[in-house]
SERO-4910 file (N, C-alpha, C, O; in steps of 0.05 Angstrom, whole numbers):
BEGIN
 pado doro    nc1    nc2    nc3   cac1   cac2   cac3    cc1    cc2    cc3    oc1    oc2    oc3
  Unk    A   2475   2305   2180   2451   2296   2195   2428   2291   2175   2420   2309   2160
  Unk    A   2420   2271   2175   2387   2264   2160   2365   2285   2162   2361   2297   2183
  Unk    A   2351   2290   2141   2337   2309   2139   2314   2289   2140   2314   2268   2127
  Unk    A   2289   2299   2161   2277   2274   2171   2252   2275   2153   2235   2257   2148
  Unk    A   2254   2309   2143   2229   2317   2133   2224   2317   2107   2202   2321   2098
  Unk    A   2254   2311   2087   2256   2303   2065   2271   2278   2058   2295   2278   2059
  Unk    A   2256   2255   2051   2264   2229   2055   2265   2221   2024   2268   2198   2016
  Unk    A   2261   2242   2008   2265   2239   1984   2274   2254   1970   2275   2276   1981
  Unk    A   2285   2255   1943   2286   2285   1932   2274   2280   1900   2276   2259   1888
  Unk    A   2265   2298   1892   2251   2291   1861   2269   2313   1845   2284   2331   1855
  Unk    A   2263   2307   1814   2275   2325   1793   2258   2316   1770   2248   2294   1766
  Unk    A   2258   2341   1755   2236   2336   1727   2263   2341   1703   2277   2360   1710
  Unk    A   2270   2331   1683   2289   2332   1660   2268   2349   1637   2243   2346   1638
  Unk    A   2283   2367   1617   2268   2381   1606   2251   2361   1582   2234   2369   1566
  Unk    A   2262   2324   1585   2244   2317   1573   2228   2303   1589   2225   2281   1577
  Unk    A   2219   2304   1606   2191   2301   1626   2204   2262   1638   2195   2239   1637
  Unk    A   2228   2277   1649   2239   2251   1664   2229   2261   1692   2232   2284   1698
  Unk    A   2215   2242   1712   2217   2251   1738   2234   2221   1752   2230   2197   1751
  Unk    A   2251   2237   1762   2272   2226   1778   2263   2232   1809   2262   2254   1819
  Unk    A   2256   2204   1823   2251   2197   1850   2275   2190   1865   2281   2166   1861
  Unk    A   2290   2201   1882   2310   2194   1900   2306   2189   1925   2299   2207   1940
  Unk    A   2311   2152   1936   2300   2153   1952   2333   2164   1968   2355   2160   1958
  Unk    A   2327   2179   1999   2348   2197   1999   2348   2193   2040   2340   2210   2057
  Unk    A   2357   2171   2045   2364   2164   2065   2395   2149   2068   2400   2128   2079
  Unk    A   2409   2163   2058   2426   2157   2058   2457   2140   2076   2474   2124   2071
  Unk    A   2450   2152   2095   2466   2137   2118   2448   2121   2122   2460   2114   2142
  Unk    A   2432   2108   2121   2419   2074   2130   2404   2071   2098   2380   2075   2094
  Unk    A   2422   2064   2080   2419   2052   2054   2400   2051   2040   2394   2032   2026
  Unk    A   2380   2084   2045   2354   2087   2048   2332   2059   2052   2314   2050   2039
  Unk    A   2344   2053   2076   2321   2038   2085   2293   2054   2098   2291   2076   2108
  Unk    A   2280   2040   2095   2248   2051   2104   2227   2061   2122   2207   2047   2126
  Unk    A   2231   2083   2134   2216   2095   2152   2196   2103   2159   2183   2098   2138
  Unk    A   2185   2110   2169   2154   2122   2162   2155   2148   2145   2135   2151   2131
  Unk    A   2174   2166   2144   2168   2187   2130   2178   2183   2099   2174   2194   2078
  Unk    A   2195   2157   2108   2198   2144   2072   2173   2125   2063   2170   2119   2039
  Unk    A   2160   2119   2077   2144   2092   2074   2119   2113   2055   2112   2112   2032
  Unk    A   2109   2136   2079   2090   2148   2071   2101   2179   2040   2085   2194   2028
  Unk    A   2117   2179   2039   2136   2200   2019   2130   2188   1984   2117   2201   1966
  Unk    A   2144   2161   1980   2144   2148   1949   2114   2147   1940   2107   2156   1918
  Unk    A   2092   2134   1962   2073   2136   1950   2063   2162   1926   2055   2163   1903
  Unk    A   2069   2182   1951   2059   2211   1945   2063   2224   1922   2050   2240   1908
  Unk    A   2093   2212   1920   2112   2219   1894   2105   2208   1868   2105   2219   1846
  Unk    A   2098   2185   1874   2088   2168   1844   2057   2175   1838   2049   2175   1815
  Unk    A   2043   2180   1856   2017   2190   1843   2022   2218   1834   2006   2226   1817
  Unk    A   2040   2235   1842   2045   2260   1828   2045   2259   1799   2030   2266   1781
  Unk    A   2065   2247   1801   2082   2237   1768   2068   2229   1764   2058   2246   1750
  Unk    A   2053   2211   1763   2022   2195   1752   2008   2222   1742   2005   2227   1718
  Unk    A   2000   2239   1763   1972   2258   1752   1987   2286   1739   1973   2306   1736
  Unk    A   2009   2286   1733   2022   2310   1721   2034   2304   1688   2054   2290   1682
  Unk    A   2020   2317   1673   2019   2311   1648   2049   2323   1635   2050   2321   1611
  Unk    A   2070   2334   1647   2090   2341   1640   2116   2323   1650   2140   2326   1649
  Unk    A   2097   2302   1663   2118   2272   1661   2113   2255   1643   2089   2249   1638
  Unk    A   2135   2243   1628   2130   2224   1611   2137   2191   1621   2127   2170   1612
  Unk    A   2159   2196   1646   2176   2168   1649   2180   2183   1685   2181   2206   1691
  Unk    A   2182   2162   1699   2190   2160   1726   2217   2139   1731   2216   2115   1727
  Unk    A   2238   2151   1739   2253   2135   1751   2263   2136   1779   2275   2155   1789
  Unk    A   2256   2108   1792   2266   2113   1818   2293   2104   1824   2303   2085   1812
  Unk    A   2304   2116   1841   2346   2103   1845   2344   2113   1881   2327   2125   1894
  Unk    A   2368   2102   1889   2370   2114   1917   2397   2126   1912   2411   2123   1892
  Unk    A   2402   2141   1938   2420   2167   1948   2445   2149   1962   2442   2130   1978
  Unk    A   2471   2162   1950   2496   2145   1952   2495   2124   1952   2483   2116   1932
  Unk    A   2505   2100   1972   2517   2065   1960   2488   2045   1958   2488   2021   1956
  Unk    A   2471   2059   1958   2455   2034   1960   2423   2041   1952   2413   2062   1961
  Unk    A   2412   2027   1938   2386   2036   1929   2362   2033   1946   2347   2052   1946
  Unk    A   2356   2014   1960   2350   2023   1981   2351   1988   2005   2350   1968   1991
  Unk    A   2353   1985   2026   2359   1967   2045   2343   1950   2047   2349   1926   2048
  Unk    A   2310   1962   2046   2288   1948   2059   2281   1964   2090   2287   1987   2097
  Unk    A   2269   1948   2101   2260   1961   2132   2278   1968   2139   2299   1959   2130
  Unk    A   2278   1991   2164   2295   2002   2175   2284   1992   2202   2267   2004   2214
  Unk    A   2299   1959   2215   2294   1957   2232   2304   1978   2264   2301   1973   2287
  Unk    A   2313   1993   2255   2321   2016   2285   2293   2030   2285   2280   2035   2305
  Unk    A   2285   2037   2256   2264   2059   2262   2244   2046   2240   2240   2058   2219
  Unk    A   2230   2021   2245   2213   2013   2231   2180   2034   2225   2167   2049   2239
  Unk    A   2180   2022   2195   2157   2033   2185   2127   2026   2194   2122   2002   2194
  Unk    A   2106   2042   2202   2091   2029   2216   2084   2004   2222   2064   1992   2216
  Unk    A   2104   1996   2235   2099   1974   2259   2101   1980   2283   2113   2000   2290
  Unk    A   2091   1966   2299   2064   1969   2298   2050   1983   2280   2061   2000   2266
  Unk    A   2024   1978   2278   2010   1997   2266   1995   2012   2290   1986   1996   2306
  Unk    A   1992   2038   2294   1990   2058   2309   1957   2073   2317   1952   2088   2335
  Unk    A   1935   2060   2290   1902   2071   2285   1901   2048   2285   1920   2033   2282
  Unk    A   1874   2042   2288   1848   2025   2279   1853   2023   2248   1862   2002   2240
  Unk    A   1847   2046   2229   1852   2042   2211   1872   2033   2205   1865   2010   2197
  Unk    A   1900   2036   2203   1920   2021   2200   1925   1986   2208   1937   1970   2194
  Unk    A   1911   1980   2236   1910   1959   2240   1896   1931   2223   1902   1907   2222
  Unk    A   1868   1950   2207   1854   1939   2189   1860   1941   2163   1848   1930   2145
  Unk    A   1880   1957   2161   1888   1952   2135   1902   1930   2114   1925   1937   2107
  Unk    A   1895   1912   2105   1912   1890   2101   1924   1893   2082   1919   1876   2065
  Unk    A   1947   1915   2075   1964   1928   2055   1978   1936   2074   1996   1920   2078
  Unk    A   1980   1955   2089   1997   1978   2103   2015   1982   2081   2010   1978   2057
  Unk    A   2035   1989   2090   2052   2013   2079   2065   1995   2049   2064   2002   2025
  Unk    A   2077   1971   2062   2090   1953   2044   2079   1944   2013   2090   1940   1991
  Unk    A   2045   1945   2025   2028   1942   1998   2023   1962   1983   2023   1959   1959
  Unk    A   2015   1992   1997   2011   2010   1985   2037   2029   1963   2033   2044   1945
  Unk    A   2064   2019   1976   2091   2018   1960   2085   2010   1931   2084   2027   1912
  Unk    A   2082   1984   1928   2079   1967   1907   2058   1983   1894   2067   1998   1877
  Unk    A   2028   1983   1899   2011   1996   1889   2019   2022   1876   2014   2029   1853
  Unk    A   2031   2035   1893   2036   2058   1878   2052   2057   1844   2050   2073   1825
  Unk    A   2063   2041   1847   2086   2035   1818   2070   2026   1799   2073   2035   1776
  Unk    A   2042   2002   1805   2029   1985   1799   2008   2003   1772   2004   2000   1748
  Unk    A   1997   2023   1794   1979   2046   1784   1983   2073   1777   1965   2089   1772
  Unk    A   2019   2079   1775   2030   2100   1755   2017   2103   1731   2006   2081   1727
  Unk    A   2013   2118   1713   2003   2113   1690   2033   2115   1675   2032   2095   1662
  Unk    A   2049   2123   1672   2076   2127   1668   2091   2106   1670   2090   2095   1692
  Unk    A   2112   2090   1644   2134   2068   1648   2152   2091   1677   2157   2115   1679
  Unk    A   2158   2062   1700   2173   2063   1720   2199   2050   1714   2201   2028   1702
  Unk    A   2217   2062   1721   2244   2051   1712   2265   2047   1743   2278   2065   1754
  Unk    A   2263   2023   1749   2287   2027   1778   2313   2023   1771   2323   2003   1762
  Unk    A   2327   2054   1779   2365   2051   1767   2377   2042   1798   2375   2057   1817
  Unk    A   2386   2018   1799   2388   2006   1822   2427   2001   1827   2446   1988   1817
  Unk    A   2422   2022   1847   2447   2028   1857   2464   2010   1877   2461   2020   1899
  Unk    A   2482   1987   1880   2485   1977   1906   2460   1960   1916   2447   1949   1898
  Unk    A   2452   1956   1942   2440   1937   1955   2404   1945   1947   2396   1968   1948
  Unk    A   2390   1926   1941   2354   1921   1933   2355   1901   1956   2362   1879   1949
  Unk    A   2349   1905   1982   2331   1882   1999   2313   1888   2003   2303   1910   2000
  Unk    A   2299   1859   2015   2270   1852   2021   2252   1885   2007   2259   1894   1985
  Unk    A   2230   1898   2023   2229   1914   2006   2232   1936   1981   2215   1946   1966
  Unk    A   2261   1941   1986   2263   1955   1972   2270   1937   1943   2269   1947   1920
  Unk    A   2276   1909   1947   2281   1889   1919   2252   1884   1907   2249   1879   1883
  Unk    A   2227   1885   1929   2205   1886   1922   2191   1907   1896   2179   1905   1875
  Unk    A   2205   1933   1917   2196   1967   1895   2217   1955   1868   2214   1961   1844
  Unk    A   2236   1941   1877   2257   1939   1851   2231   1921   1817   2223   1928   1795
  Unk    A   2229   1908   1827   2210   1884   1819   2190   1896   1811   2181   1889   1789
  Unk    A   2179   1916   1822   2148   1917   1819   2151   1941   1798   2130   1952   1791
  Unk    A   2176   1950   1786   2179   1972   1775   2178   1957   1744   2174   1933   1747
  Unk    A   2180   1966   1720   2166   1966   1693   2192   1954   1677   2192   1936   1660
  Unk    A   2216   1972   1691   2244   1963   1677   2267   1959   1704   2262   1973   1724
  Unk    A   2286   1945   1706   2309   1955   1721   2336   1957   1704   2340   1941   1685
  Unk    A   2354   1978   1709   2381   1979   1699   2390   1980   1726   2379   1992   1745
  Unk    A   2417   1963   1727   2425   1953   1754   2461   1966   1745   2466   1972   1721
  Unk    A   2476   1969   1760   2497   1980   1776   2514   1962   1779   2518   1952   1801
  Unk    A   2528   1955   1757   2552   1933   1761   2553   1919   1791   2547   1895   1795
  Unk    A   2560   1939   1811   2556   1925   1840   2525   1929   1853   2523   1929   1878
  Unk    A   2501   1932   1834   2480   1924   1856   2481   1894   1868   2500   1879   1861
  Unk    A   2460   1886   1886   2460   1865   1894   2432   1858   1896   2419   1879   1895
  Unk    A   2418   1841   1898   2383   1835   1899   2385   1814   1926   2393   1791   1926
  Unk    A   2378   1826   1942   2374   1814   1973   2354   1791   1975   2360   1784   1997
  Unk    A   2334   1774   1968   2314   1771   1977   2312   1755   2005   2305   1731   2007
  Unk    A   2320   1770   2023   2338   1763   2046   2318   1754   2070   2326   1750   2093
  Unk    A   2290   1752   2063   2265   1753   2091   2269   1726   2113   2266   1731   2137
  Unk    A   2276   1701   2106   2282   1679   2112   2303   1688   2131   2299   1685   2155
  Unk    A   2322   1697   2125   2345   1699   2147   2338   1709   2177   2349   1702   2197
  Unk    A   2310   1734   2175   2306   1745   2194   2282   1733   2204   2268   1743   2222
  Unk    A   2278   1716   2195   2248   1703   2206   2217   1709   2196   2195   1708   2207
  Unk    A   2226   1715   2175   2193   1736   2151   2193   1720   2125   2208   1711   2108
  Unk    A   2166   1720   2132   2159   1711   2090   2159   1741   2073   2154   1763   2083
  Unk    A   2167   1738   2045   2169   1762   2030   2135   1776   2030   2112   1769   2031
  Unk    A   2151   1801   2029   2123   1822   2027   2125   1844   2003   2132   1833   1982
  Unk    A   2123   1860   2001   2123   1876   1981   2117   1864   1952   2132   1874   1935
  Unk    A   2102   1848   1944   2098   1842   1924   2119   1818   1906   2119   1810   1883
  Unk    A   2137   1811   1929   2153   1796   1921   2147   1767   1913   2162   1753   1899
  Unk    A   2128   1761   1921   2116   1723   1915   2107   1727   1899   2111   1709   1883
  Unk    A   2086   1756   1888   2075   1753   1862   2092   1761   1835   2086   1751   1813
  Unk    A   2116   1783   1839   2129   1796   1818   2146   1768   1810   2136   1756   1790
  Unk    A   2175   1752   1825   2187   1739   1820   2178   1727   1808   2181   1736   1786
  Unk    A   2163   1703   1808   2156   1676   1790   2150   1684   1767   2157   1669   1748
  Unk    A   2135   1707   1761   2127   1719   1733   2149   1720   1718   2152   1712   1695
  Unk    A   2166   1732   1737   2190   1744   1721   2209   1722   1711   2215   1717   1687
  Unk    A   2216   1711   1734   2235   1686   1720   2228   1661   1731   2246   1646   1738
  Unk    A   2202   1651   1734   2183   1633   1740   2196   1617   1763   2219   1620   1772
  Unk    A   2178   1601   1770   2171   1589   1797   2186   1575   1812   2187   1579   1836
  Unk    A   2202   1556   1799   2221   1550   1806   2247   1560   1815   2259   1550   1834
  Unk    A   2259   1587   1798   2283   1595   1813   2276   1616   1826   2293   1630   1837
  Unk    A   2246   1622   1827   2237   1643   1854   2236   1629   1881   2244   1638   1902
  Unk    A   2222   1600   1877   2226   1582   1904   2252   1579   1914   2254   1577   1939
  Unk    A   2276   1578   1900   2300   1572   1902   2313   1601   1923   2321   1604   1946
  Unk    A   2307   1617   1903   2324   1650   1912   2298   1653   1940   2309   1655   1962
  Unk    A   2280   1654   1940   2271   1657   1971   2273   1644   1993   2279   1649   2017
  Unk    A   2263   1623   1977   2278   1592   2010   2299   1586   2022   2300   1575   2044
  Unk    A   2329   1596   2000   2348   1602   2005   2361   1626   2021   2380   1625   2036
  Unk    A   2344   1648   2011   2352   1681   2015   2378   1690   2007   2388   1709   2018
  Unk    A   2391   1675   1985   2419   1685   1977   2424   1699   1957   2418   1688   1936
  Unk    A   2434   1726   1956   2445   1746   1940   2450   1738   1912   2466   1721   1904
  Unk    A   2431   1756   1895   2446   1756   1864   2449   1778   1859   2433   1795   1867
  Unk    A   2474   1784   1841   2499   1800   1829   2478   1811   1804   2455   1804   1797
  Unk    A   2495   1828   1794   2482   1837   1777   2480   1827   1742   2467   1830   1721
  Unk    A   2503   1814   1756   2509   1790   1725   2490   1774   1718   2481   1772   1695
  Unk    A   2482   1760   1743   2467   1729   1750   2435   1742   1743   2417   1730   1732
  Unk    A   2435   1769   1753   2406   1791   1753   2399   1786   1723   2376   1780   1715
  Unk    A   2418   1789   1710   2407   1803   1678   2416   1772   1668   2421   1772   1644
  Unk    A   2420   1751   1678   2419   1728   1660   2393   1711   1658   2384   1698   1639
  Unk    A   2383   1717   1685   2357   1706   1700   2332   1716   1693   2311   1704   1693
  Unk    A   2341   1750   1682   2311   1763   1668   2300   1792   1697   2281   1807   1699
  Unk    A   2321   1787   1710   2306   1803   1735   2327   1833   1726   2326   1852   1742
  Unk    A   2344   1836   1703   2350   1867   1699   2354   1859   1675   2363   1839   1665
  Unk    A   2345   1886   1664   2334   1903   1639   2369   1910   1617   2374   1912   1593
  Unk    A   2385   1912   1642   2414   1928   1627   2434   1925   1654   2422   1932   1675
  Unk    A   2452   1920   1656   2471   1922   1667   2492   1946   1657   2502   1941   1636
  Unk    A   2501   1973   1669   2519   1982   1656   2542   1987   1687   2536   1982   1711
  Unk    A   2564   1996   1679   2585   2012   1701   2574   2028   1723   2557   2045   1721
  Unk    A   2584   2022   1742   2568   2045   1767   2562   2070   1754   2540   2078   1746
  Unk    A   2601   2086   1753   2590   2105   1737   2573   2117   1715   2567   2140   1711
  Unk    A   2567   2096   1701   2545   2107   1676   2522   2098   1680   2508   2092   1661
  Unk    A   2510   2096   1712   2493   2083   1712   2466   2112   1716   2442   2110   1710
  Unk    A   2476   2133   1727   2460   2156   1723   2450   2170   1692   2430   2184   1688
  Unk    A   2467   2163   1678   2474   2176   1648   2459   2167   1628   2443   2176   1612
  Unk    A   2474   2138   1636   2450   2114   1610   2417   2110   1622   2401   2099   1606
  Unk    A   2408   2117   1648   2384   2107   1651   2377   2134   1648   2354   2133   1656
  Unk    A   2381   2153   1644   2366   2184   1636   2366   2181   1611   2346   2186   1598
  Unk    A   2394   2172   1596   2381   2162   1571   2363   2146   1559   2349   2150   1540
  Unk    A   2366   2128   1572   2331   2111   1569   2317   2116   1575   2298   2111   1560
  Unk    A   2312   2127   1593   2288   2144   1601   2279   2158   1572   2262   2149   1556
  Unk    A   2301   2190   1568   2294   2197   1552   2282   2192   1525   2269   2208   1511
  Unk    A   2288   2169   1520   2278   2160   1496   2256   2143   1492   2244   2136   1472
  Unk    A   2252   2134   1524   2217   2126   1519   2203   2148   1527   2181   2142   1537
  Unk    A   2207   2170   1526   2192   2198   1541   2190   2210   1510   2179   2232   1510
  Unk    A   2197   2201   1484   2198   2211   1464   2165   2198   1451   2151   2211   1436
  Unk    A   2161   2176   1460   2146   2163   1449   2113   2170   1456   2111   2184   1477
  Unk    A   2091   2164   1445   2059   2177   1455   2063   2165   1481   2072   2143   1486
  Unk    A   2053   2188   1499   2042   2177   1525   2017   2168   1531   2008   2165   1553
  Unk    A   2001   2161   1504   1979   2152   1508   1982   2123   1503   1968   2104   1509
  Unk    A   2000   2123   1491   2018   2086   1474   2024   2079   1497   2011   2060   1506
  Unk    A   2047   2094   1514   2065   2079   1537   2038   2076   1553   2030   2053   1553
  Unk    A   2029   2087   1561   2006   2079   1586   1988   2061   1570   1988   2042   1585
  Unk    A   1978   2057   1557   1955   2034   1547   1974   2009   1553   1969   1992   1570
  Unk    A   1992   2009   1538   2021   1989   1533   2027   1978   1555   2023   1953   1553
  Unk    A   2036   1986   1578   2036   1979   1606   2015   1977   1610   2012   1952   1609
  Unk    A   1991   1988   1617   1977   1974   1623   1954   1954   1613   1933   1951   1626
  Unk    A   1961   1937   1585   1955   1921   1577   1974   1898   1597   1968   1883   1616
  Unk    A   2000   1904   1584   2016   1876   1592   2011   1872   1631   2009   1851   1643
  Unk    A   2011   1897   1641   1997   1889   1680   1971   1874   1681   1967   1857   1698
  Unk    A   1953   1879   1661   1921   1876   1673   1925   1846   1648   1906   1831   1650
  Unk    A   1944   1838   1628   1940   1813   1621   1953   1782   1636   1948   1758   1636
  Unk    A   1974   1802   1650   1983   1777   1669   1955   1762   1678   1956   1738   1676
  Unk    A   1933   1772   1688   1918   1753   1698   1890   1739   1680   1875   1720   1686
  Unk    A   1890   1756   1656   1864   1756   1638   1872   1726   1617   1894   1718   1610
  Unk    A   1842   1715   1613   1845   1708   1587   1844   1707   1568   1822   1715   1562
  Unk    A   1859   1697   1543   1859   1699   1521   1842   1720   1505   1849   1740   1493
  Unk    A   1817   1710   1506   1795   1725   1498   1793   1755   1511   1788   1774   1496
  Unk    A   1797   1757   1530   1796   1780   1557   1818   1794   1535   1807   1808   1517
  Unk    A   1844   1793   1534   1866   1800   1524   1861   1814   1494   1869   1833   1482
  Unk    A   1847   1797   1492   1849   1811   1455   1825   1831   1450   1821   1844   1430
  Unk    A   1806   1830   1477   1785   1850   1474   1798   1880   1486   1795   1903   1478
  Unk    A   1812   1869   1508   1824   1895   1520   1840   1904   1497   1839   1929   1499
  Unk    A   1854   1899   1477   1885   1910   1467   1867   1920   1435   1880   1935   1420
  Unk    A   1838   1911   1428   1825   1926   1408   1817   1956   1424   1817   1976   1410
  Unk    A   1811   1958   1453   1796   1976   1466   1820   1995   1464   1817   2016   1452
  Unk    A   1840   1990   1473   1863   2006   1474   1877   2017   1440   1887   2039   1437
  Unk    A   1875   2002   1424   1878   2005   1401   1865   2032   1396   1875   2053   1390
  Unk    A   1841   2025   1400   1828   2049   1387   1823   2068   1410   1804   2081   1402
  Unk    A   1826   2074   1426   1832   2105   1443   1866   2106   1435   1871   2128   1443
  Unk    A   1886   2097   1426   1912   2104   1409   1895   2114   1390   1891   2138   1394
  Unk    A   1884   2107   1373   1882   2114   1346   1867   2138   1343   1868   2150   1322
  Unk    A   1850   2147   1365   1838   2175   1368   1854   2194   1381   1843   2213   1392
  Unk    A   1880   2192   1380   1895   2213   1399   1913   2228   1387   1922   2213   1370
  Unk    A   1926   2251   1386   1940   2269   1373   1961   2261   1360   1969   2266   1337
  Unk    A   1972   2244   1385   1999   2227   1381   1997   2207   1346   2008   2209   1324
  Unk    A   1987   2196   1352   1971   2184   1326   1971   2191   1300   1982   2179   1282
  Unk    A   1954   2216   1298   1951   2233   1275   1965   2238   1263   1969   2236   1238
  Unk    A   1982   2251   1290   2016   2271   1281   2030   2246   1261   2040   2252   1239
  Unk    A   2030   2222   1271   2050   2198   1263   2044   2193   1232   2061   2192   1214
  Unk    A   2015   2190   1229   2000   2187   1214   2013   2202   1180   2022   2195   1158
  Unk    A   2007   2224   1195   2016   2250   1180   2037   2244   1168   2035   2233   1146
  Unk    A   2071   2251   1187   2091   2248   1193   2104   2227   1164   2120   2233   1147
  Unk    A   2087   2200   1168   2089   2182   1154   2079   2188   1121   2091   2182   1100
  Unk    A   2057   2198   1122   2054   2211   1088   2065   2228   1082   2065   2229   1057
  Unk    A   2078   2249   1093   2095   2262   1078   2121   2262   1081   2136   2282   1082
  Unk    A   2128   2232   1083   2162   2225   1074   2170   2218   1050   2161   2200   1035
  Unk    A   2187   2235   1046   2188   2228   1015   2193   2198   1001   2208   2184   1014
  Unk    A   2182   2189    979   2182   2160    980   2208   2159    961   2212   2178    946
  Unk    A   2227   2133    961   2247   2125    949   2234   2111    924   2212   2099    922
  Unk    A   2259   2117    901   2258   2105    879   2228   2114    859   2225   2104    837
***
């Protein structure tokens, strides 16, 4: 039986991996209200806890996650005033949450990414996909334009044209077609698909967390800036790196290697 009250499950690795499971398992963790309102919660954690270095989200048995759970949809209706006026609800505030991690997000994508949950797939920093995942962008079939951040992530990613194609269409790509197109990071074996993305993880969790977070959030806040904008931000960030421990240590590290010849 579904545990209604834990719609997720988390884990911290002793090198400051936090692992997000979305954990609805009998309906392909598709999206409920206690899932809709749960991931947010989880990624601002890992955001404000300095003994995370890397976030990865995956879902619980065959499938990473469905999208809406039309039996038990996520506030829809919307239920307050507030919610009614919200022109985000749940779908946007999903996205946001990944958006404003301070932490690289990594989606290990198990089996089926639809409509939103291909959205959270997208909006995440890296994907390593699952020999058999699949990328749904399936909204057209049911009568919906994409939400979750999907009109804006796709075209960036593998530009405008075969995003118009894959949504107007709504037809399934493999994980092959994923990582030829630019929309995954690594393709490995189902089974090594838990193993190798803790290993990647781990090894950008090795790196300054003051690097990874400037770093990301240069390349998010330059998608829309220009030129000029870009090279003022990435001096600003430069130098809060260059005032930070991480830095020094490197600094250091580097003069006293012994020199060859």
């Amino acid at each position: 039986m579904e545990n209604l009250e834990r719609p997720i499950s988390i884990s911290t690795s002793e090198q400051g991996v936090r692992t997000i499971i979305l954990d609805r398992p009998d309906r392909l963790n598709a999206v409920n209200d206690a899932l809709a309102r749960a991931l947010p919660e989880a990624l601002d954690a890992a955001s404000a806890d300095d003994a995370v270095r890397v976030v990865v989200i995956t879902g619980a048995g065959r499938g990473f996650c469905a999208g809406l759970d039309l039996k038990e949809p996520a506030g829809i209706p919307a239920r307050s005033r507030a919610e009614r006026l919200d022109p985000l609800l749940w779908v946007g505030k999903w996205v946001q949450s990944v958006t404003r991690c301070e932490k690289p997000v990594i989606a290990a994508v198990n089996g089926v990414a639809a409509g939103a949950g291909l959205g959270l797939a997208l909006a995440c920093d890296l994907r390593i996909l699952a020999t058999s995942a699949r990328l749904s962008p399936g909204y057209v079939k049911i009568g919906l334009s994409p939400d979750a951040g999907m009109s804006w992530f796709l075209p960036r990613l593998i530009g405008l044209g075969r995003a118009m194609e894959l949504l107007l269409s709504a037809r399934e790509v493999d994980a092959i077609e994923a990582q030829r197109i630019g929309l995954a990071s690594l393709v490995v074996p189902d089974e090594q698909l838990a193993s190798q993305t803790m290993e990647f993880a781990a090894s950008l969790a090795r790196a300054s967390p003051t690097a990874l977070a400037l770093t990301r959030r240069a390349l998010l806040m330059g998608m829309d800036a220009t030129l000029d904008q870009q090279l003022a931000r990435e001096v600003e960030f430069v130098r809060i790196c260059a005032a930070s421990p991480e830095f020094a240590e490197a600094v250091q590290e580097f003069r006293n290697r012994p020199r060859s010849g």
